[in-house]
N, C-alpha and C positions, 0 to 999 in steps of 0.2 A: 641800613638798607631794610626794607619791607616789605613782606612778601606781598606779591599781585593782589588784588581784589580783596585785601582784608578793609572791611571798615570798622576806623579806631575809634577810640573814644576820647573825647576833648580830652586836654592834655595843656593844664596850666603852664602859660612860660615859665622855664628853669625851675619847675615843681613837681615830685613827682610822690604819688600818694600811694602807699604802698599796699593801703586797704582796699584801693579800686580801681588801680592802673591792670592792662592787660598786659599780655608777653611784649607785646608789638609796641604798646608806653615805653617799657621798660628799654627797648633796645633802643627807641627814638631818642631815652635818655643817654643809653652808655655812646650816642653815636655823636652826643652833644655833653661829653666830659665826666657824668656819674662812669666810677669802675665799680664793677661787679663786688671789688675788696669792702667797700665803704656798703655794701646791699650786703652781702654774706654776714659781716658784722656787726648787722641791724636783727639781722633773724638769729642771732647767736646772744644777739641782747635780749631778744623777746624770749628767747628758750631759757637765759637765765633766770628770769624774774617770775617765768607763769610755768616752767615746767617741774622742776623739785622742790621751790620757792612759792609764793602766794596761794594761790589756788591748788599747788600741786597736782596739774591735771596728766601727769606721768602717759606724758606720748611717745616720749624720744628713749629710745632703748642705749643708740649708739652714737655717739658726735663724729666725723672726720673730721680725725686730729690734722688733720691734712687741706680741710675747706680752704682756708686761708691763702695757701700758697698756693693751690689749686686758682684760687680767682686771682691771685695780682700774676700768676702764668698767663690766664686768660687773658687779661687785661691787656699784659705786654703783647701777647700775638694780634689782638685785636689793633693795636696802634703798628705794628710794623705790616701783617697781611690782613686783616680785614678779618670780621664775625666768619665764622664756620657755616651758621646757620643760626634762625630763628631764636635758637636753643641756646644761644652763646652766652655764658656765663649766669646761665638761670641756677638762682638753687632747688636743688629741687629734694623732696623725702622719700624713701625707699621701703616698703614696707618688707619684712625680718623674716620672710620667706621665699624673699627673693635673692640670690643668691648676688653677694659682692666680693671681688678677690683680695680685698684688699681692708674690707671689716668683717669682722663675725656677722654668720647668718646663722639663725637659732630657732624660728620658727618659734621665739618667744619660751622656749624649755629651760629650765636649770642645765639638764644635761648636755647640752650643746653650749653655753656660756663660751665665748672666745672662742669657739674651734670657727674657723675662717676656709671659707668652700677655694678650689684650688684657680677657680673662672668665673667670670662674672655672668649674669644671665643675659641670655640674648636680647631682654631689652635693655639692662643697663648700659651691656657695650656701644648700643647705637645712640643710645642718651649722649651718654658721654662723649661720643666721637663727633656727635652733633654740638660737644661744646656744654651740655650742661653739668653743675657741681650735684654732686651726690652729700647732701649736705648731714644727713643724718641716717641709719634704720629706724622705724618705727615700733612701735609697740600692734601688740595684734592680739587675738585671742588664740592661743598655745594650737600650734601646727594648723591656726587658720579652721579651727571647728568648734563654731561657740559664736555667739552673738551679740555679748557684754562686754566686751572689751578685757578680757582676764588671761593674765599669762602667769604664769610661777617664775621667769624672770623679770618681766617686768611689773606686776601686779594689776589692780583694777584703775585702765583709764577713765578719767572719769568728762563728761560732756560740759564744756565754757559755759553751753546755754542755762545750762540747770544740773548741779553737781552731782545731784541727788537721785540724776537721772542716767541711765545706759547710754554711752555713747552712738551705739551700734555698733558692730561686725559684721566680719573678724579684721578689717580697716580699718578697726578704730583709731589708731594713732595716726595713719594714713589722714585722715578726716579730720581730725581734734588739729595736728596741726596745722594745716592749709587754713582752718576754721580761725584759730590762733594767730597767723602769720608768723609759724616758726618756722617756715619755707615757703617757695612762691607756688608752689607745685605739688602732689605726690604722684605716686604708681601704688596700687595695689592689686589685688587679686579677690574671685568670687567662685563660690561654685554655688550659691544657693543666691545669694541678693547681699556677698558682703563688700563691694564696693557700692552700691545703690542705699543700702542700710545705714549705715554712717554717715555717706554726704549727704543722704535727708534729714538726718537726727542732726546735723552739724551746718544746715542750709547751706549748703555746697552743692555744686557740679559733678554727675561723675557721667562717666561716658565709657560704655561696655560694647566693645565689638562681637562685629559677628565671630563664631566659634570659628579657627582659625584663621583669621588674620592678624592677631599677635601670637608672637610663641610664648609658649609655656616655657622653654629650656631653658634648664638652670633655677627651675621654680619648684618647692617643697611641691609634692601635687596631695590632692584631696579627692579629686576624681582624673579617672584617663579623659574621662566624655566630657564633663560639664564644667573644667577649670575654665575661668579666663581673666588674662592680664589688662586691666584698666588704667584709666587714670581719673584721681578725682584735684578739683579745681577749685575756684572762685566765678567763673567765666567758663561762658562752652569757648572761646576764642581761644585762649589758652590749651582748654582738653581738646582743642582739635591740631593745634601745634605739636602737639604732643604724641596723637595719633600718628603723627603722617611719618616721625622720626619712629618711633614702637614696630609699626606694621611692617613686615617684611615674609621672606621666604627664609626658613632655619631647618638644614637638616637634623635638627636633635626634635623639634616635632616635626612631624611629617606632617597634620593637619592642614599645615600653612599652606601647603598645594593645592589645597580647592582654592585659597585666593590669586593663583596664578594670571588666571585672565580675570580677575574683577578686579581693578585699580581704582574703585572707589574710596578705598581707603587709606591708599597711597599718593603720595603727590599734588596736582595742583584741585581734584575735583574736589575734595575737603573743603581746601581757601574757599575755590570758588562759591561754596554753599554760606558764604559768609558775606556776598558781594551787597545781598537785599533784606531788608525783614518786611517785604511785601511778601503775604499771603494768599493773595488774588487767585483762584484757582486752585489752590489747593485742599483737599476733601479728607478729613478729619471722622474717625470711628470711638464714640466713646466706651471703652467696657465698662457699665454698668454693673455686670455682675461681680467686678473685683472688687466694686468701693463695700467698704464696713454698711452696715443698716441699724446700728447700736447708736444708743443715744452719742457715745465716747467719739463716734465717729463724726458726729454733725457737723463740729468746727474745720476739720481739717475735709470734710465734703463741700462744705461752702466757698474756701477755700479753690477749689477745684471749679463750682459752678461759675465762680464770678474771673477764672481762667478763661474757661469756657465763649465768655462773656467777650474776652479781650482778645481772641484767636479769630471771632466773629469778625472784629472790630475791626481787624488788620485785613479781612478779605478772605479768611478760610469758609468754607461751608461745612457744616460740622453735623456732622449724625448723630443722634443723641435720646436715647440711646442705639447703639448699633446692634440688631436682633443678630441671633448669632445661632439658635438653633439646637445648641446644645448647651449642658452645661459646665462652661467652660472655665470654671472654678475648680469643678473635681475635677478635669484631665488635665489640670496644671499640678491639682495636687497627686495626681498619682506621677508625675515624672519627678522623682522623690531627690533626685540630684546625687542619684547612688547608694548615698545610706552607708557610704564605707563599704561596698561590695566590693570594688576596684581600688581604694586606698593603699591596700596591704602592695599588691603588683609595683603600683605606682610609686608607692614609698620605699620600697627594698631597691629600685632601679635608680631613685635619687640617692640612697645613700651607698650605693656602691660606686655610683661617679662623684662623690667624696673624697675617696681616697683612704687609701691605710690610717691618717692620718685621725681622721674622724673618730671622736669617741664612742659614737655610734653607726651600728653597722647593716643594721636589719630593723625590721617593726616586732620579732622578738626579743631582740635585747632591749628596743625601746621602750615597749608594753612592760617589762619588767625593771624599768629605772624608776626610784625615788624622785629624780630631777623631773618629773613631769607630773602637772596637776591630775589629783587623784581622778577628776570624773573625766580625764583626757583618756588616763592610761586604762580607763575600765574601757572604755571606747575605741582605744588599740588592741587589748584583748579580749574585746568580741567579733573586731576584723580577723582576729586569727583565728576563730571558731568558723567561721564563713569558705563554702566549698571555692574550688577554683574560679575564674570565670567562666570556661568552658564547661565547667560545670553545676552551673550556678542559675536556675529555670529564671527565681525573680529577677535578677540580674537581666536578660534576656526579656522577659515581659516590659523591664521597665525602660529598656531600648526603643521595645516596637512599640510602648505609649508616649515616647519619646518622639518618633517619626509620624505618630499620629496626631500630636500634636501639631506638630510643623504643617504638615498638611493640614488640618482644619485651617488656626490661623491664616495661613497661606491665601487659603479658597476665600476667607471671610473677606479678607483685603483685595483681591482680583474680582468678588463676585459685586460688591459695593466701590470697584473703583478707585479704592484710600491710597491716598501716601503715609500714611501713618496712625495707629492707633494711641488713644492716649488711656490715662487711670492714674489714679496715686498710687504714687510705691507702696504706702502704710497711711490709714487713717487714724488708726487707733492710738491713745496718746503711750509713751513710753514705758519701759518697765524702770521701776526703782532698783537701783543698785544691789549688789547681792551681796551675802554677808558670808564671811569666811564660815566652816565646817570644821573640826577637830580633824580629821584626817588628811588634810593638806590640799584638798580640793576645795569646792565653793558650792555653795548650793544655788540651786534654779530661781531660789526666790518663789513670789506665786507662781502656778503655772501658767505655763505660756500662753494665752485664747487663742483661739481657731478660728477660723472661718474668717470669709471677705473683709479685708481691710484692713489684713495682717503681713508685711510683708510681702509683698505680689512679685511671686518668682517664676514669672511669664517668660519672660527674655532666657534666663539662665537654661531654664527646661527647655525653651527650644533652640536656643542658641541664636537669636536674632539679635540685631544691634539697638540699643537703648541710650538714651539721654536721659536722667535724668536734672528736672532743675527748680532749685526754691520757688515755694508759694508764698511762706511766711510762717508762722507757727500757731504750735495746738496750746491749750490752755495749759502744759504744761511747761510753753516756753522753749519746746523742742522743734526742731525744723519739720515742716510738712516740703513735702515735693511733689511734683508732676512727672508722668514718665512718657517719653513719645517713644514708642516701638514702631522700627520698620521691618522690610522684608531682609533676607540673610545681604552681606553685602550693600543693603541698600544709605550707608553711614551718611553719603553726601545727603540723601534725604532728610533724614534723622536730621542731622547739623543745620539742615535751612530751617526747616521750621520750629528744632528749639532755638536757632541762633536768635528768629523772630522774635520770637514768642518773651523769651529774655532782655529783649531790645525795648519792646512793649509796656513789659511789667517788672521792672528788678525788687528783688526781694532780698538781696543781700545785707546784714548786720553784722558788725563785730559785736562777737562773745562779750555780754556783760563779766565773767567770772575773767577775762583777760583782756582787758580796755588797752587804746592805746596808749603807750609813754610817752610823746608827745619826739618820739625819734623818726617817724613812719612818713613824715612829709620832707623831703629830701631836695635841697635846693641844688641846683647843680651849672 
């Protein structure tokens, strides 16, 4: 069964291609005899060969030991009562700050190793109730703050496209394996661009909601303001099946209340935004000032023009560039995504709905564990130097440049008319991998460059919904992306016209460093 208004993609008889079938391939197979058992131990072959093996690109933190019987469960209910939903026996990866009842959540620390949270987080519960397997945790960069992909339990991920290269963050393994095909699917989390970061460095899909309409509960947090639970993909088709089961009302955040009366994000207006990839009418703002202006940035700018080019093509009208009046570079970068002022609040309230049980109890016994990399825990102990929030002025400034932000944007888009703005997430090519440190941290590597075309953390700062989705790559073989931002709520928009846009121009490859094994075509 298939949801209303999706449009599939060709779909060879009794073949089913596991590199570029969508969710909705997938169930057309299991509904024509592939079971979900024979798909779980496809991705559990590709994890054995490219994750601690070949390339060892160390995505996957935790296995369920349990996937197995988990999918031939599925499989049985599906033959006596019918798919659950969409979601029905997808495997999907879980990134290791999101909380599972039934594996360790570690937030990638030594000191958390196996302790296992008492509930699962409120998106995994609807995951799974919707039917899908929870087939692995991921690797991430340690409590989700870092942008290389490095944990002290699991170590440095490293990216299929180019080894040599950062995968991104703090999703990295979220990313590396959807990129991989060591699951069809993941979830992760952002408070600066680390869902968008990864699946551009990984040419992947990810798709970030407006700030409250996924909950956070049951998520390590990083910020109260600026967390949000994603998912990244292969296909918007998929990240939008995904959404629809994620989004809900949770009283463990309360945020989710402002999505009470928008059901844009729930239910059938998503599909629907999947029905057309005509762009007839729709009006398109280019930010200019985000893209790089450094030679580094040329290729993955071109990229983006000859986009530009293809959105034309489809029937959009596109503004280009879109005057804006201010400069809207620096009031993204002063919404700083907290900076850790709010961490410490945030992080003492998750770990005291742990349990007794936890080997950790507070972000002062944290800040002072050996089990957590060194430049994490200098970074937990300068949260605990930091006044309250009530008393905390920067804090406070970087709220109301926060809401100042949302209004400009807001006005740019009402005053021009747009359904959406576009920009590349990052032009600039990648950083090279970092090299271990004598004191059990990592070091930075070069320093980080600044200015347009690093990282565009537009969406996160003001909390509006974003797509982003593959161009192709920069000369160093890493994924470039496009990002279409809409207004808060406005996802079904967002989802038509990247769904287009992706219909248009596919830009998808499997990872040279993790080729196929020649199991991923699936007769059924």
């Amino acid at each position: 069964m298939l949801a209303a208004g999706l449009v599939l993609s060709r779909l060879p008889a009794a073949t089913l291609d596991l590199a570029t079938a969508t969710i909705p391939d997938l169930q057309e197979a299991y509904a024509h005899g592939l079971t979900a058992e024979r798909v779980v131990r496809i991705h559990l072959q590709r994890i054995a060969a490219y994750d601690q093996a070949g390339p060892e690109v160390n995505a996957i933190l935790t296995l369920n030991p349990r996937a197995l019987d988990e999918a031939r469960d599925l499989d049985a209910e599906r033959a006596t009562t019918g798919p659950r939903s969409m979601l029905h026996g997808v495997p999907i990866l879980v990134k290791d700050n999101i909380d599972t009842a039934d594996l360790p959540t570690t937030g990638g620390a030594l000191v958390l190793a196996g302790s296992v949270p008492p509930a699962d987080a409120f998106v995994v519960a609807r995951l799974r109730a919707a039917g899908a397997i929870v087939l692995a945790k991921t690797n991430l960069d340690e409590f989700a703050r870092g942008a290389t992909g490095t944990s002290s339990l699991g170590g440095q991920t490293l990216n299929p496209y180019n080894p040599a290269k950062i995968p991104g963050g703090s999703s990295s393994g979220s990313a590396v394996g959807v990129a991989a095909l060591f699951g069809w699917a993941s979830i992760g989390t952002e408070t600066g661009s680390s869902l968008r970061n990864p699946a551009t460095k990984n040419n992947l899909v990810a798709f970030c909601p407006s700030s409250g309409l996924v909950s956070r509960g049951g998520v390590m947090p990083s910020s109260l303001v600026f967390d949000r639970v994603g998912s990244i993909t292969r296909n918007v088709t998929d990240a939008v099946l995904l959404m629809q089961v994620m989004a809900g009302i949770d009283p463990r955040d309360l945020t989710t209340l402002d999505s009470l009366e928008r059901p844009s994000g729930r239910g059938g207006p998503l599909a629907d935004a999947l029905r057309s990839a005509d762009l007839r009418g729709t009006r398109i703002g280019v930010l200019r000032q985000l893209f790089g202006r450094d030679e580094e940035d040329q290729t993955a700018t071109a990229l983006v023009d000859a986009a530009i080019k293809t959105l034309r093509a489809k029937g959009a009208e596109v503004i280009d560039p879109l005057p804006t009046g201010v400069d809207l570079w620096a009031m993204v970068r002063a919404v700083s995504g907290g900076d850790g002022d709010d961490s410490r609040a945030g992080l003492d309230a998750y770990f005291k709905s742990r349990g007794p049980d936890s080997p950790i109890h507070d972000v002062d016994q944290l800040a002072a564990s050996a089990g957590v990399l060194g430049r994490i825990r200098r970074k937990l102990q300068r949260d605990l130097t930091k006044p309250a929030l009530a008393d905390n002025p920067a804090y406070r400034r970087n709220y109301q440049d926060r809401v100042a932000l949302q209004r400009t944007v807001t006005a740019l888009m009402d005053d021009a008319r747009l359904d959406v703005l576009i920009y590349p997430h990052e032009t600039k090519v990648a950083r090279t991998v970092a090299v271990e440190v004598p004191d059990g941290g990592e070091s930075d590597g070069p320093p980080d460059r600044r200015g347009a075309g690093k990282g565009n953390t537009i969406s996160s700062a003001t909390g509006f919904p974003t797509m982003v989705v593959p161009l192709g790559f920069n000369v160093d073989g890493v994924g470039v992306g496009l990002e279409f931002l809409g207004r808060r709520f406005a996802e079904s928009t967002v989802v038509r016209v990247s769904f287009a846009f992706e219909q248009a121009a596919p830009a998808r490859l499997i990872p040279p460093a993790t080729p196929l094994l020649g199991i991923e075509r699936i007769d059924f």
